[in-house]
N, C-alpha and C positions, 0 to 999 in steps of 0.2 A: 504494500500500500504506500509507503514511504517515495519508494521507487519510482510510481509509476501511475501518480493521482496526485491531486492538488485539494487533499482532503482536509479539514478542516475540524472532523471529527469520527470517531471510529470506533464500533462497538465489536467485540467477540465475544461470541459465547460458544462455551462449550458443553455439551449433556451425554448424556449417557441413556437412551433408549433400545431396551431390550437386550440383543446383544449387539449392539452397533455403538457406536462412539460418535458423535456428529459436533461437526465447526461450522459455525455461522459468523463472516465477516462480513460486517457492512460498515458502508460510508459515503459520504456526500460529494468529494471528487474525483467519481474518476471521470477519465479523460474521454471526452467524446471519439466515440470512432465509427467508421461505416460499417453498413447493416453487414451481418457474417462475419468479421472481422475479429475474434475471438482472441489473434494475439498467440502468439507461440509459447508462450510461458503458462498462460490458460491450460494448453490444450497438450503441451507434458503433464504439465498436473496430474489434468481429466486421466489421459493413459497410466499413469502412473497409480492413480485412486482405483481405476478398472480392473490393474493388474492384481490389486490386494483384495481384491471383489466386493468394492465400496462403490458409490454413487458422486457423484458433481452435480453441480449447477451453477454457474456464472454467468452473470448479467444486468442490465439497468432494471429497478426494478418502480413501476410505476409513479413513488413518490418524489423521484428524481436520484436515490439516490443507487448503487450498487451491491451487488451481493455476491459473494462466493462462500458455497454450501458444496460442505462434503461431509460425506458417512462412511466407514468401514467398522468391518467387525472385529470384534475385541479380540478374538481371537483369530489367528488366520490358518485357514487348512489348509492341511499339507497332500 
């Protein structure tokens, strides 16, 4: 976020549902960019979260501000 927004203020939270572990970052600047544009550093993430068999989500989210959401499970199977 520091990186790569022009944020202003920034919340995380982090919970524990079921057996999954879930991050929610949000914040006021990010940077505009064009539609599909996800951004290379997004979209290792995402493969990287896929690989541990967890979930993403990043993106503007209606009240102007941004969010990236991911879950993986607590334990990972081998």
């Amino acid at each position: 976020m520091l990186r790569h927004s022009s944020a202003t203020w920034c919340l995380i939270e982090v919970r524990t549902d079921g057996a999954l572990v879930r991050l929610e970052i949000t914040n006021d600047g990010a940077a505009r960019r064009a539609a599909g544009d996800a951004g290379s550093g997004l979209a290792g993430l995402a493969e990287r979260i896929a690989a541990a068999g967890g979930e993403f989500a990043a993106g503007p989210v209606g009240d102007g501000t941004f969010r990236v959401a991911a879950a993986v499970p607590m334990e990972r199977k081998t």
